[in-house]
C-alpha positions in Angstrom: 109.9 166.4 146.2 109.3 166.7 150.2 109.3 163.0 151.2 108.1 162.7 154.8 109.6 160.2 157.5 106.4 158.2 157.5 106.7 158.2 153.3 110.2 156.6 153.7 109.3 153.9 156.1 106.7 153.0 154.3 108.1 152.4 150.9 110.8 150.5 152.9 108.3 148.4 154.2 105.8 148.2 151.2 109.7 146.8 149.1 110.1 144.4 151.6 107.3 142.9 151.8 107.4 142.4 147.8 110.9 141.1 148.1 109.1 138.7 151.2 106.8 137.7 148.7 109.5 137.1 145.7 111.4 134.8 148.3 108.7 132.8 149.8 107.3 131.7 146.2 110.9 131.1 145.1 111.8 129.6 148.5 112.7 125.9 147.2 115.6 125.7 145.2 114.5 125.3 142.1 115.6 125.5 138.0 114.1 128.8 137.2 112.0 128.1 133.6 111.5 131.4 130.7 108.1 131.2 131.5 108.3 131.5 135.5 111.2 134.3 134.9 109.1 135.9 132.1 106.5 136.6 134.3 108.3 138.6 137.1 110.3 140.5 135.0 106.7 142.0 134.1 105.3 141.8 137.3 108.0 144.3 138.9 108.3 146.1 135.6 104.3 147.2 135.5 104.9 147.5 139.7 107.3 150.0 138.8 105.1 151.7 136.3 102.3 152.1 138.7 105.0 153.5 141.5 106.1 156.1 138.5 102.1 156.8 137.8 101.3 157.4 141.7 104.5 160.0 141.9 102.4 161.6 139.0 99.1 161.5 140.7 100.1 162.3 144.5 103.3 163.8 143.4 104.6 166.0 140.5 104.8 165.9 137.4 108.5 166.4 137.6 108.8 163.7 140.3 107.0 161.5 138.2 109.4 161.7 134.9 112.9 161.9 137.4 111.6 158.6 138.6 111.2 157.2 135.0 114.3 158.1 133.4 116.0 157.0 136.3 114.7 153.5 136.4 115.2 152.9 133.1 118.8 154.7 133.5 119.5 152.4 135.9 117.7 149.2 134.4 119.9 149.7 131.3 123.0 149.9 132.9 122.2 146.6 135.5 122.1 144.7 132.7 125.4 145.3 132.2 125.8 143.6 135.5 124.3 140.4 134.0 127.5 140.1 132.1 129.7 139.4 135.5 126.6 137.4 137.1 127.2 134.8 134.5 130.8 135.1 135.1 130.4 134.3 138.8 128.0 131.4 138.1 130.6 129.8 136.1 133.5 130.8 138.5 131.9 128.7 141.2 130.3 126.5 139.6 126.8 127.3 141.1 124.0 124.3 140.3 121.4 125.6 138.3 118.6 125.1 140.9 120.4 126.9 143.7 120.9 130.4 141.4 117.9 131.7 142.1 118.7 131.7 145.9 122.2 132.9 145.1 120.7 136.1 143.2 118.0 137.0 145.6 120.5 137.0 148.5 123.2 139.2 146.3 121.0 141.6 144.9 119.7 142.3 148.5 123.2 142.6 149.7 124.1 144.7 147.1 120.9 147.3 147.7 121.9 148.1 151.3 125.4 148.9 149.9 123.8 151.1 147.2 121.7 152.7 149.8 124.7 153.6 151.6 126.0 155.0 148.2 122.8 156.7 147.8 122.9 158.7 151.6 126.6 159.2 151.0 126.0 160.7 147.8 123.1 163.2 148.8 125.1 164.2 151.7 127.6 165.0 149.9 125.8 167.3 146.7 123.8 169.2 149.5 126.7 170.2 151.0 129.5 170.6 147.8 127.6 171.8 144.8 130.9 171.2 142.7 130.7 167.8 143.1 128.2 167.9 140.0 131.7 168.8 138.0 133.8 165.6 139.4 130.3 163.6 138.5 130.0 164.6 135.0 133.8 164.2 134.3 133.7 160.8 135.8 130.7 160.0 133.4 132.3 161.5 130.5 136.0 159.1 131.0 133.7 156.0 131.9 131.9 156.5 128.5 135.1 156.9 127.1 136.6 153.9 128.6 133.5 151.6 127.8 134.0 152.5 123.6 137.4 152.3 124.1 136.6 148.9 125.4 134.0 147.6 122.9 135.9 148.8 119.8 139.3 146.6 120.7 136.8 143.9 121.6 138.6 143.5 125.4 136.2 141.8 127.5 136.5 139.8 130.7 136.4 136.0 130.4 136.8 135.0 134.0 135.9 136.5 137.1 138.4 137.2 139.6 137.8 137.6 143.5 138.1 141.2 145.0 140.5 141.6 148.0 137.5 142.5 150.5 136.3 138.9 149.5 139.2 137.2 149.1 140.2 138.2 153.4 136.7 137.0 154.2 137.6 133.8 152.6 140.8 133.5 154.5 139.2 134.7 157.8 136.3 132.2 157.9 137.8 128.8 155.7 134.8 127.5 152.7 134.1 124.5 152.1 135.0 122.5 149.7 131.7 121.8 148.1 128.1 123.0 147.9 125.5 121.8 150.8 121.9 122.6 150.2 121.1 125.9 150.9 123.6 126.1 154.1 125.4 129.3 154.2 128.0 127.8 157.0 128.8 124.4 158.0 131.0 122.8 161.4 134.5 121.2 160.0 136.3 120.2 162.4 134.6 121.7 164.9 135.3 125.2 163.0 132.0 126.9 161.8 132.9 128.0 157.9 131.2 129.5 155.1 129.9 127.1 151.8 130.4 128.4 148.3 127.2 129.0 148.3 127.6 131.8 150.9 131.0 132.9 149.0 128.6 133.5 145.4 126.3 135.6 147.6 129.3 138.0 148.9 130.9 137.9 145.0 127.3 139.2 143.5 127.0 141.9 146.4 130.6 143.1 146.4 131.0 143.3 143.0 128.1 145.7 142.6 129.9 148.2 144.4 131.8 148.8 141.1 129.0 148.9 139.1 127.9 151.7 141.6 130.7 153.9 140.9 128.9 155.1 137.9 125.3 154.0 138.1 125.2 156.3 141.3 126.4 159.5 139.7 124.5 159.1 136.4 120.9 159.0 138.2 122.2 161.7 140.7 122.8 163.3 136.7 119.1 163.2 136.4 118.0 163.7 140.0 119.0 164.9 143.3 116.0 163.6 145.3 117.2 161.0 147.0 114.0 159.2 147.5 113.5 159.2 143.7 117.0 158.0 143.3 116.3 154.8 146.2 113.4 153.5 144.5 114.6 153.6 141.0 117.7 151.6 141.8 115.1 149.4 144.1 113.3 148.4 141.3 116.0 148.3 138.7 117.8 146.3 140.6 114.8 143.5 142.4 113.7 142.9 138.7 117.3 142.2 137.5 117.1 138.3 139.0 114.6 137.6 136.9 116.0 139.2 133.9 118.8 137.1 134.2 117.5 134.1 134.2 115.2 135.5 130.9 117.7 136.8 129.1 121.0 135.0 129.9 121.3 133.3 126.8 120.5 136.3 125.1 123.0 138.5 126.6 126.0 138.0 124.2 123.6 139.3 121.4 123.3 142.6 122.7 126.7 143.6 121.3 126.1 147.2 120.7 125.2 147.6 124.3 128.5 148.7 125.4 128.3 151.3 122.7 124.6 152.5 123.6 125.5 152.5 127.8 128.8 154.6 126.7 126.3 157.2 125.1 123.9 157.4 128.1 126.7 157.6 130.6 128.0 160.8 128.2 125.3 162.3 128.0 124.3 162.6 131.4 127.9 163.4 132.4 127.3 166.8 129.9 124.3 167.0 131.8 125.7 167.0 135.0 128.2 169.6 134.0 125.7 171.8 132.0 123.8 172.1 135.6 126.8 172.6 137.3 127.8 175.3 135.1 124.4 176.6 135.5 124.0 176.5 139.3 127.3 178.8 139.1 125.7 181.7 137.2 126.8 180.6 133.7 124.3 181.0 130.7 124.0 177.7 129.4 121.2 175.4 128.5 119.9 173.0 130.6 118.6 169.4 129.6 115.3 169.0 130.9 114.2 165.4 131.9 111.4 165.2 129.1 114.7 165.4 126.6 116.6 163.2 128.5 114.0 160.3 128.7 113.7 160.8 125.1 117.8 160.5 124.4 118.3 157.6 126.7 115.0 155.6 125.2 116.0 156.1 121.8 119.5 155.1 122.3 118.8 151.9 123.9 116.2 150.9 121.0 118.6 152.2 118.6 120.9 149.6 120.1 119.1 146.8 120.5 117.8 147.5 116.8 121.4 147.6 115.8 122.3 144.4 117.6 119.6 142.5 116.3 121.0 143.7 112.7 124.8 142.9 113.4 123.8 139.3 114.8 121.7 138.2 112.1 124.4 139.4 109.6 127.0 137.4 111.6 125.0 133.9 111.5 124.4 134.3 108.0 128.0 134.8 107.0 129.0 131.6 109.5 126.1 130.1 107.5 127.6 130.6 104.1 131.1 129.9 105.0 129.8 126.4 106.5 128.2 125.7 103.3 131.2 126.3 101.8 133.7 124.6 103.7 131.1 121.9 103.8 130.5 121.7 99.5 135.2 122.2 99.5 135.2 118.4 101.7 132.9 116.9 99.2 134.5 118.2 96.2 137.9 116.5 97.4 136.2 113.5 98.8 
């Protein structure tokens, strides 16, 4: 799709002043309540609904579906990201009321790095077509790895620091505790950052990594870098509120590695099929309609599957209580 200057700076503007808007009505720190996080997780999803619907009215159809499969693409595999957020709240020891703030900040930090990502990565496919090959076999291992993962049950307890954030740390001194909404304080007549600051930096950085593969799965289903921009934008300004909606949840959704690992596959054959094709080779190509149908149906299939596999946990934990409960009166 031919995306004008004026088109560009005006989406940029048009997302921050929504983002304006998100931070001035969450602007005192505040314990964030299901129904108030509820709420904006609909209000960006049906905002990007009606972005999707105006690519299909003043756009293409093409444009339309692209944009679509790559917001949910990219929506399924942030909430992956949820995972590590609750990791760093914990790390740090963030108060409740001040983890809205936190997330707002991050996720902002970590959209200009994915933009950077973004521009990288367009340069680099308009100018090395085989790139689509290193793509799709990057996709292909990191589905690998994630079942890999899932099936010997090896998941991350504890968050641990990346270097980049660890020689900030050293360069500018935190503080020992939390002080409002401060980002730096004077110690000592030394200005240094507050944990506060140091969360911020943890949630930005460590989305880099989550880039590595987010990036080259919606470059999978589209190389328009405009479409590719605002579906991580939305994806990714929705996922505060999602977090604080479905935090608890999280830990339920244990066939989500398993789904994510099939998406990521998928598009990696995708990426490799078009590849292949681009080259002169007769092979089929996967047409978006297909692939929003494949990646919608895998992550209900999941959640479906989740729900099962949860319900039948609690009711064998159930029934082995009882038990163990009826064995102590029995020898009482």
């Amino acid at each position: 799709m031919d995306v004008s200057l004026n088109m560009w700076i005006l989406t940029i503007l048009g997302l921050a002043a929504l983002i304006a808007v998100d931070f001035l009505i969450g602007r005192k720190p505040h314990d964030v309540s299901i129904k108030e996080a509820g709420i904006w997780t609909v209000v960006w999803i049906v905002l990007a609904i009606l972005f999707g619907l105006g690519l299909l009215v003043f756009g293409t159809t093409q444009a339309s579906g692209e944009f679509f499969a790559g917001f949910i693409t990219e929506k399924s595999l942030s909430v992956d990201n949820l995972f590590v957020f609750v990791l760093i709240m914990a790390k740090f020891s963030v108060p409740s009321h001040l983890q809205q703030r936190v997330l707002l900040i991050g996720v902002l930090i970590a959209l200009v790095l994915r933009a950077i990502f973004i521009a990288a990565g367009a340069a680099v496919i308009a100018n090395f077509s085989w790139i689509f090959y290193i793509f799709g076999a990057f996709l292909i291992y990191t589905a690998w790895k994630l079942i890999q993962e899932a099936r010997s049950g090896d998941e991350e307890d504890e968050f641990e620091e990346n270097r980049l954030l660890k020689s900030i740390e050293t360069r500018f001194g935190v503080a020992d505790s939390y002080h409002g909404t401060k980002l730096f304080i004077q110690k000592n007549g030394k200005r240094i950052m507050t944990p506060l600051m140091v969360v911020m930096l943890a949630i930005g950085t460590t989305d880099v990594l989550f880039a590595l593969d987010s990036i080259p799965a919606i470059f999978g289903l589209t190389q328009d870098p405009y479409i590719v921009f605002t579906a991580n934008a939305f994806a990714l300004m929705g996922l505060r509120q999602l977090y604080f909606l479905i935090g608890g949840l999280l830990k339920k959704l244990v066939h989500l590695s398993y789904g994510l690992s099939v998406i990521l596959g998928f598009i990696g054959v995708k990426l490799v099929l078009h590849a292949l094709h681009e080259n002169g080779v007769n092979v089929p190509v996967i047409s978006i309609p297909f692939s929003l149908t494949v990646i919608c149906g895998v992550l209900i299939i999941t959640t479906i599957t989740s729900l099962i596999a949860n319900k039948k946990t609690e009711q064998r934990e159930a029934a082995e209580a009882a038990a163990a409960g009826d064995k102590e009166s029995i020898e009482s």
